[in-house]
N, C-alpha and C positions, 0 to 999 in steps of 0.2 A: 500542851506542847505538841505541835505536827507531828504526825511519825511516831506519836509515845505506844507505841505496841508491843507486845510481847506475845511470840508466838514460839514455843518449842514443844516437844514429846509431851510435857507434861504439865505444860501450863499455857491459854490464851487469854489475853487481855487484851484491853482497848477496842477500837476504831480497825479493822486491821484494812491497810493499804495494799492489798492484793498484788497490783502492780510494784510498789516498794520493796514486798516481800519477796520479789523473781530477782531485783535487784542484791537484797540480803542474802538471799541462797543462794546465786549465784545460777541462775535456774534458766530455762528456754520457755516462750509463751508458744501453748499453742497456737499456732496460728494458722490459714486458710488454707496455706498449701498443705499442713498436714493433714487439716481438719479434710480435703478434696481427696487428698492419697487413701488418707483412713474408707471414704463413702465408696472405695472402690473393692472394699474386703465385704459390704454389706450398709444396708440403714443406718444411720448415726443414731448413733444414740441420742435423747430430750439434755440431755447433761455437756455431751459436746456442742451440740448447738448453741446451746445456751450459756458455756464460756464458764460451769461450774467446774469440768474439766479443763484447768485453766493452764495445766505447768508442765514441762517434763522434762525428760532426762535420756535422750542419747534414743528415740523414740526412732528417726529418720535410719538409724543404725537398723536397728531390731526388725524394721520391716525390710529393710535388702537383704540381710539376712533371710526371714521367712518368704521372703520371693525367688532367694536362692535355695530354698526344700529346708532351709535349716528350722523346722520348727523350736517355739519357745515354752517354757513353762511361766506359770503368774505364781506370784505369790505374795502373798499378806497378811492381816492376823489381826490380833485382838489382846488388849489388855485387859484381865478380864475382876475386875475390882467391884464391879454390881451389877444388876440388870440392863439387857441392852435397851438402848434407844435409838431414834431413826434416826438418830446421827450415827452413829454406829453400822447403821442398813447402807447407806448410801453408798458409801466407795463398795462396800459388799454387793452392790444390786448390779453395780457398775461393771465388775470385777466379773458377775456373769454372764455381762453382755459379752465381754471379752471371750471368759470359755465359751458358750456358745457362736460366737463368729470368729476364731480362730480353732477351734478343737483342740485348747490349751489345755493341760493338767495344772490344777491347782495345788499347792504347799499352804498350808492354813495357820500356820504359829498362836496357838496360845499362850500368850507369856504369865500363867501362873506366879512364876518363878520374879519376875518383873514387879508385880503387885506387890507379892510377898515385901521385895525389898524396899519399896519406895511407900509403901503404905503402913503406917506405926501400928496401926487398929485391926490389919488384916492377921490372920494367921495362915498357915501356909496350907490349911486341910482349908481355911476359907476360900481363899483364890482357887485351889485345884477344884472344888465344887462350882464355884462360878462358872469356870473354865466349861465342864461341863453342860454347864447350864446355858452359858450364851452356846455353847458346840447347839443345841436343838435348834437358834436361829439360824445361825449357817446352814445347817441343814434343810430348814422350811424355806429357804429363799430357792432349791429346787437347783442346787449344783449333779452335774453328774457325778452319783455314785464309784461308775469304775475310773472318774478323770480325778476327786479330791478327797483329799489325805488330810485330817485335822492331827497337827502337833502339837499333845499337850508338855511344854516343856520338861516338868519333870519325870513324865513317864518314860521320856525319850532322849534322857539327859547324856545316853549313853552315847548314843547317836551323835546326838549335835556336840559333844566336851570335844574330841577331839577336831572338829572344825572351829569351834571357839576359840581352843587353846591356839590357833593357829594365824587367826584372825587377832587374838590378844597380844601376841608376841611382836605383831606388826605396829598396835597403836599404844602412842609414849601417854603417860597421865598429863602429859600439858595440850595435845591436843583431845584428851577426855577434857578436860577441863574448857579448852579454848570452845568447845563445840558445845557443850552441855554444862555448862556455869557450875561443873562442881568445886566441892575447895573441899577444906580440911576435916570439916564435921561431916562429908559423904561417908557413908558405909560404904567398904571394899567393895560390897557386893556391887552396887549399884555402878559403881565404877567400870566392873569387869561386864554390867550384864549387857553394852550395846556388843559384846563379843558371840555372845550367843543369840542376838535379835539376827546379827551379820546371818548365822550359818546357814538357816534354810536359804538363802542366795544362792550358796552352792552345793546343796545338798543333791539337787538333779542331778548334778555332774557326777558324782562321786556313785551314787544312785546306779547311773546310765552309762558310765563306763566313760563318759566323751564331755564334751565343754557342752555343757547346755546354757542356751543365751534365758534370759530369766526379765519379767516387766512384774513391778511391783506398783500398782493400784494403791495408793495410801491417801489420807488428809495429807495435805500440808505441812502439818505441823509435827510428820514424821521423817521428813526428809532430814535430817541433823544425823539421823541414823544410819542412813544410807548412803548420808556423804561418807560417812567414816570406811563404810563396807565396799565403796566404789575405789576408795583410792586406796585401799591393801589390795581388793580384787587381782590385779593381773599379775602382781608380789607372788601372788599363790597358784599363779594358771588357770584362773578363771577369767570369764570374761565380767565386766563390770555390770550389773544391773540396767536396764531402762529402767524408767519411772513414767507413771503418772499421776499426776496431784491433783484430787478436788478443794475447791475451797470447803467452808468451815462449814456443815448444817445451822443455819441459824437458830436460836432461840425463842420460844415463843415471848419472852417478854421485852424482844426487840434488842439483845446483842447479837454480837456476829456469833456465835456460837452456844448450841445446847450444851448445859451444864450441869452435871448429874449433883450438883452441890445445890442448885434452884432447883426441886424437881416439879414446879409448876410449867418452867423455862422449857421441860423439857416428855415427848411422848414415848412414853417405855412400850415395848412390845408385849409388855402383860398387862397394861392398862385396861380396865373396863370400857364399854361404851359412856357410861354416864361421869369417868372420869375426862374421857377424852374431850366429852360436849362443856366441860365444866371448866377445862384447861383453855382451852380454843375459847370459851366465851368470853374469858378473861386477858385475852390475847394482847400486844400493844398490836397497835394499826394505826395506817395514815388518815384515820377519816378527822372529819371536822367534828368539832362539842355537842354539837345536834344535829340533829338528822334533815329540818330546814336547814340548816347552814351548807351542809355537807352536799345537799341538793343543786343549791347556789354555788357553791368555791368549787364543789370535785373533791375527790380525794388524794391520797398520794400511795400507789402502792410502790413507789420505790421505797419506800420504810417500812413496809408494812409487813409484820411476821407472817400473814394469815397469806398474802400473796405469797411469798417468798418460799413456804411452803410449798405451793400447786407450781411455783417456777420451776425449784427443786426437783420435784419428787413427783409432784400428783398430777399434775395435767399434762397428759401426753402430747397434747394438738398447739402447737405455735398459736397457730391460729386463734386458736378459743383465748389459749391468754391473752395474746395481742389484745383482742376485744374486748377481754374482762378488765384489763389495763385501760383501755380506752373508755368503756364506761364508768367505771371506777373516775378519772378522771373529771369527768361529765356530771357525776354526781348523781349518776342513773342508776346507780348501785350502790348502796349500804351496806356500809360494816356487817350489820345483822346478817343481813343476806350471804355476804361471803363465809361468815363465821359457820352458819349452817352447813354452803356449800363443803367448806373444807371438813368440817364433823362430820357428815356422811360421806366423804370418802375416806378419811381416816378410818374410821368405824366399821366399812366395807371391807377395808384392805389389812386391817387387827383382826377379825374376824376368820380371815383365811389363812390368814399367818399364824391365827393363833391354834388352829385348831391343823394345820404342817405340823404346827410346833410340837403337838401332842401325837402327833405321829410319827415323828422324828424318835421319840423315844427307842421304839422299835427297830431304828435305825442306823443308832451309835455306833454298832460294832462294824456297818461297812465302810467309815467316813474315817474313824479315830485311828491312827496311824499306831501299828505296834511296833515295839523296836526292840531289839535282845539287847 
């Protein structure tokens, strides 16, 4: 069936219609006047060019605001249920082009507490370890020290209950429901917990004395959340969130999304070299059944996880893709060939993360947010 997709907080399926989905959420496309406004704060980023940064929310707001002196704080997070993967990096990598070309303060929400409730197999000392554990990749992605503050929810639960309770009292269980397809057999919990995902929104405010305006960096497929936190927002005297939305990391075995349930599908940030080479070799791709074939026909990297990748994430230069796209086409380039390409930069760029990441240990206690 066209359009049979499903994309919410906690589950993606299908084909997803990018464009259909601005129409479902009710959402804004980036588009050239902002993308021309944004190039005037600094360099675009490879992600806005390339329309992975696709969505937002109230964006045009946010900057008349910071052009009137009012600066913003970012904020966004992690559910943190297993090892990160580079879908997981992405809106994070993103999120520090931001702090570094605004001199934003970051809010980092670990939802521990989130896992706990929606995952049957998890236990609640499991999630709060994770939590920590992915806290080492945020950290190795090189956010400033004195600008971000990681919340692990239940350390901090003291913090955030009274902004939840406040945010809870606004939203009725039919619009939990209408937004987030729960019904009868939801635990309470899960129910009540987009009230505490809402709070770091306005925790700046209450933090800082004054309304502070707030842009949250997320996938896509978190925005359900932050509808619900936009439309109590001004109820409470806050100002509503901006957004913005990247599309989905896709998965190496050709969906639109890595999927920590395939973990062939997908590259963990503790992955070995000779897993990485072994995942990537097995990759789907657009090429042709032989290699004479593929030589004669071209290939397709519009389908192709191994492109899709260096679109994303790894190849900085338009250009180079451009051409790697265009030879790919031409049939001047092999699968083999890209496969390698993309393994040794994966490999180069695990290698330096992984060993931030071990230094990050040392680090915890200036990032991890305390709260009486």
């Amino acid at each position: 069936m066209e359009g049979d997709f499903v994309v919410t907080p906690w589950q993606v399926t299908g084909d997803i219609d990018y464009d259909q989905l601005i129409q479902r959420f009710g959402t804004k496309k980036v588009d050239q006047a902002l993308l021309d406004r944004l190039a005037g704060y600094g360099p675009l980023h490879p992600m806005l060019r390339r329309g992975v940064v696709y969505s937002q929310r109230d964006m045009e707001w946010l900057l008349d605001l910071y052009d009137k002196g009012v600066k913003f704080s970012l904020y966004t997070g992690r559910g943190p249920s297993g090892n990160t993967h580079l879908g997981h990096l992405m809106p994070w990598i993103f999120c520090k082009y931001l702090q570094d070309t605004f001199g934003a303060p970051l809010y980092f929400q670990m939802t521990d507490d989130e896992k706990f409730l929606f995952n049957e197999g998890l236990s609640l000392e499991d999630t709060y370890q994770k939590a920590m554990d992915n806290a080492l990749d945020v950290i190795a992605l090189g956010f400033d020290p004195d600008k971000t503050k990681i919340i692990i929810d239940t350390d901090c639960i003291r913090t955030l209950y009274p902004l939840s309770l406040k945010v809870a009292k606004k939203v009725t269980f039919s619009t939990a429901k209408a937004v987030f397809g729960f019904d009868n057999s939801t635990n309470i919990g899960s129910i009540f917990f987009t009230s505490v995902q809402s709070a770091p929104a306005f925790l700046p405010s209450v933090l800082e004395g004054r309304n502070v305006p707030i842009l949250i960096p997320c996938g896509i497929d978190q925005d359900p959340h932050f509808r619900v936190t936009r439309d109590v927002a001004e109820s409470l005297g806050f100002y509503k969130p901006a957004l913005l939305h990247t599309k989905m990391f896709p998965g190496l075995t050709g969906g639109d999304k890595m999927s920590s349930s395939v973990p062939d599908s997908t590259i963990y940030t503790t992955d070995t070299a000779k897993v990485v080479r072994r995942k990537v070799g097995n990759a789907f791709t657009g090429g042709a059944v032989s290699a004479e074939e593929q030589r004669k026909t071209g290939g397709k990297p519009e389908v192709c996880a191994v492109f899709k990748y260096q679109y994303y994430l790894f190849e900085p230069s338009d250009q180079a893709l451009d051409d790697l796209a265009d030879r790919c086409r031409k049939g001047d380039v092999l699968c083999g060939e890209c496969k390698k390409m993309l393994s040794d930069r994966l490999v180069h760029f695990l290698e330096g993360h992984q060993r931030r990441r071990e230094e990050a240990k040392s680090q915890l206690g200036r990032f991890i947010m305390r709260c009486e």
